[in-house]
N, C-alpha and C positions, 0 to 999 in steps of 0.2 A: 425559569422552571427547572431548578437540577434537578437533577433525577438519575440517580444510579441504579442499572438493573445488570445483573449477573446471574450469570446460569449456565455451572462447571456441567450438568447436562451438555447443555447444545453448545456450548464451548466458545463464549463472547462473552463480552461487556459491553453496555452501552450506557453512556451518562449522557441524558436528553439536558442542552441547554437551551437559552433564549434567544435565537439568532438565527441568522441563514446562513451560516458557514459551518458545516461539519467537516472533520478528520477524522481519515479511517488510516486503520493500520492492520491490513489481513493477512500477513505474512508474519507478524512480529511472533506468534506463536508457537512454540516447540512440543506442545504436547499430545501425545498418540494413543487413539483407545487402546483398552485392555484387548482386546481380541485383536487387532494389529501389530500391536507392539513384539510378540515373539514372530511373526512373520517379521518383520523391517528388517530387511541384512546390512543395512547400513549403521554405523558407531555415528553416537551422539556429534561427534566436532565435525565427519561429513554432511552430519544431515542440518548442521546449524551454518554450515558454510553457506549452502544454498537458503535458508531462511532468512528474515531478514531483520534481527534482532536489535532491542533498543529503539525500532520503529517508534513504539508506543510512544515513546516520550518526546517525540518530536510535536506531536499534536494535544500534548498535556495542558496547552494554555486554549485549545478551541472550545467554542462554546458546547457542542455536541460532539462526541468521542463516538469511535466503534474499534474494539479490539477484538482481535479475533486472538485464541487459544491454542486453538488445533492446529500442528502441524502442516503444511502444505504437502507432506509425506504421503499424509494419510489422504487429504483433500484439497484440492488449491482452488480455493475460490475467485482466482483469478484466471480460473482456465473455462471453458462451454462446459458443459456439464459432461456431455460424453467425451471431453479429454480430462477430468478432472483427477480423475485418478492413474496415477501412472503406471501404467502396466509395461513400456517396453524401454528400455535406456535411451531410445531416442526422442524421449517424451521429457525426461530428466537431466541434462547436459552427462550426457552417456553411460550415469551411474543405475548399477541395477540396485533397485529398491526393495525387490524381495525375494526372501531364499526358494519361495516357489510361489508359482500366482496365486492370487487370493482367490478364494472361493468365492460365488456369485452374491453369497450372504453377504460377506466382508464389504465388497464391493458397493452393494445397495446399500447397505448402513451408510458408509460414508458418501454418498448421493445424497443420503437423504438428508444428509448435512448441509451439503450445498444447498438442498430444495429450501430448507429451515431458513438458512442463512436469507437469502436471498427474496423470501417471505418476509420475513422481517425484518430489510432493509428495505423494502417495499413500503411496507407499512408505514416505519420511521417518518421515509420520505416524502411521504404524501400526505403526514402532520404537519412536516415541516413548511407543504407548498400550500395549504388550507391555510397556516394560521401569515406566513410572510411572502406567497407569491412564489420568487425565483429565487433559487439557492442554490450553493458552492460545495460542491466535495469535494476535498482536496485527499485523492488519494496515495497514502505513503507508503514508498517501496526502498529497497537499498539494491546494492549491483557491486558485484567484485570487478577488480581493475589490476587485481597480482595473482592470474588464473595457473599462470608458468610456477609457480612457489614462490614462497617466505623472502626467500631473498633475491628472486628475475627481479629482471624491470616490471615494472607498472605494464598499464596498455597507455598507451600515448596519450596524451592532454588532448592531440585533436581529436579521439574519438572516446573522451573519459572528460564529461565536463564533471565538477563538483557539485551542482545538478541539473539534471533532467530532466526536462517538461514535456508531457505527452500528450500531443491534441489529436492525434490525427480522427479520433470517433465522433466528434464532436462540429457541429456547425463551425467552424473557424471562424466567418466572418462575422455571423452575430455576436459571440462572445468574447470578441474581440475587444471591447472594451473592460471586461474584468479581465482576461489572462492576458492583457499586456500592462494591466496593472499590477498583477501579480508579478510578472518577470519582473519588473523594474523596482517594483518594492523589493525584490529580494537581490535583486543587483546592486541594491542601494547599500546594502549590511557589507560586513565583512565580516572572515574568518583570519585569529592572530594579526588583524590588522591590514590582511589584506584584502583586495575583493574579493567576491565570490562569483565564480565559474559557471555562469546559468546560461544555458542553451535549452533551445528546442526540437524536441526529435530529432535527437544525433544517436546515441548509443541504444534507447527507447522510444517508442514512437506511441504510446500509449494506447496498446492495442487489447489490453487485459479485457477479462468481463465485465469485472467493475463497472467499469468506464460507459463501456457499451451499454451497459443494464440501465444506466441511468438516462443516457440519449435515447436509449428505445422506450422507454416506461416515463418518461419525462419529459419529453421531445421541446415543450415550449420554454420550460420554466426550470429545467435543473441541467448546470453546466458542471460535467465531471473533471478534474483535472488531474492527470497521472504526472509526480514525483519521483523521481527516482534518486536519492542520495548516494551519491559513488561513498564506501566506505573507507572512508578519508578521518573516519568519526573511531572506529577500531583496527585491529588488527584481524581481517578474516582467515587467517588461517587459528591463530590462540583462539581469536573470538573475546580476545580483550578489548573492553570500552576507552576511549579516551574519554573518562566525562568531561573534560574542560571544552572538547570540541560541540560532543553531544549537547552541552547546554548552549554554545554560541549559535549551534545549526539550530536548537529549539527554539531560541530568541528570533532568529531572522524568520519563522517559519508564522510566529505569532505575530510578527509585527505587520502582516499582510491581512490579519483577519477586520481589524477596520476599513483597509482599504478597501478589502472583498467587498464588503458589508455598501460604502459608499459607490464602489463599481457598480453594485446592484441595483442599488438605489436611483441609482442615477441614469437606468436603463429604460424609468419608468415613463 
């Protein structure tokens, strides 16, 4: 059933496919309303450092996509709602976000984005469990690992896997059969030939909204699972892509959507 629906309004895409596995990508977005955008004191390569770009395309082969648009700047939908918007540097890994606080207007508008959003990943979801039972979010984030600059060291391999799996919101041991199928299918790939680095809950422990929205609103039938791709795929300070990496991490990401699909299945 594809189905592509977009709306630079409320600032997402969603292409409804035929399955039980959807990828979201609500971070991959860089772009800030017109009434924010002269408040933002931060320069475009700061605020794309913390975003987490090139996401999208990591979930380009799932059956059901959700992109989100809008900056985390402006709203992070991967925060509660009353932290959503950052109003103090210790909200944002220390950087101040605007040249003076937003007005209470400013503020509500981009809530009401969260409310939108979140409405209508509700919605989605609850087609998705009518028409196939128990379904998979897989949701996708990225993470810096060269915080010191361009050219420090990294942060260490034992606390920077290549990626990151976040269960902590979720029943562990019921869906323990699909997310230790998912680790292993992606243990299975490689990156240039070598393996690929998947832990869980080491540097992220999958503590986002997301996550949680779906274990509260879903409790029997929808298992969230937070991603984090250490950016091993660009350069986060340019914000240069490596595509040749981006497509090998795309490949291993889609290669789990059957397995998901028969974890589920197999649940029944």
């Amino acid at each position: 059933m594809d189905k592509a629906t977009s709306n630079t309004e409320t600032g997402w895409t969603i292409k409804l496919g035929d399955g039980p596995v959807v990828g979201t990508a609500i971070h991959s977005g860089t772009d800030v309303g017109e009434a924010c955008r002269s408040l933002i004191s931060l320069s475009d390569p700061d605020r794309l450092r913390e975003e987490d770009p090139f996401t999208e395309r990591f979930i380009a082969d799932f059956p059901t996509q959700i992109v989100v648009h809008r900056s985390r700047f402006q709203v992070d939908l991967n925060r509660a709602r009353d932290a959503a918007v950052y109003l103090s540097p210790d909200q944002s890994w220390g950087l101040k976000v605007w040249r003076e606080p937003p007005a209470e207007q400013v503020v509500e508008e981009s809530l009401s984005f969260h409310d939108a959003f979140y409405s209508e990943l509700k919605r989605v979801l609850a087609g998705i469990e009518k028409r196939h039972g128990r379904f998979v979010l897989i949701d996708v984030h990225s993470y810096n690992h060269r915080r010191d600059g361009p050219d420090a060291s990294p942060t260490s391999r034992d606390l920077a896997p290549d990626i990151n799996i976040g269960t902590s919101s979720m029943d562990r041991e019921r869906w323990a059969p699909v997310v230790d199928a998912f680790i292993e299918t992606l243990r299975g790939q490689r990156l240039n030939g070598e393996p690929i680095d998947v832990r869980e809950n080491v540097s992220f422990q999958g503590k986002g909204e997301q996550t949680r929205f779906v274990h509260a609103n879903f409790p029997e039938n929808g298992c969230a699972i937070a991603v984090e791709f250490k950016k091993i795929f660009m350069d986060e300070w340019s914000g240069k892509p490596d595509w040749g990496v981006v497509d090998q991490l795309r490949a291993a990401l889609a290669s789990t959507v059957p397995v998901l699909e028969s974890a589920l299945r197999a649940m029944r």
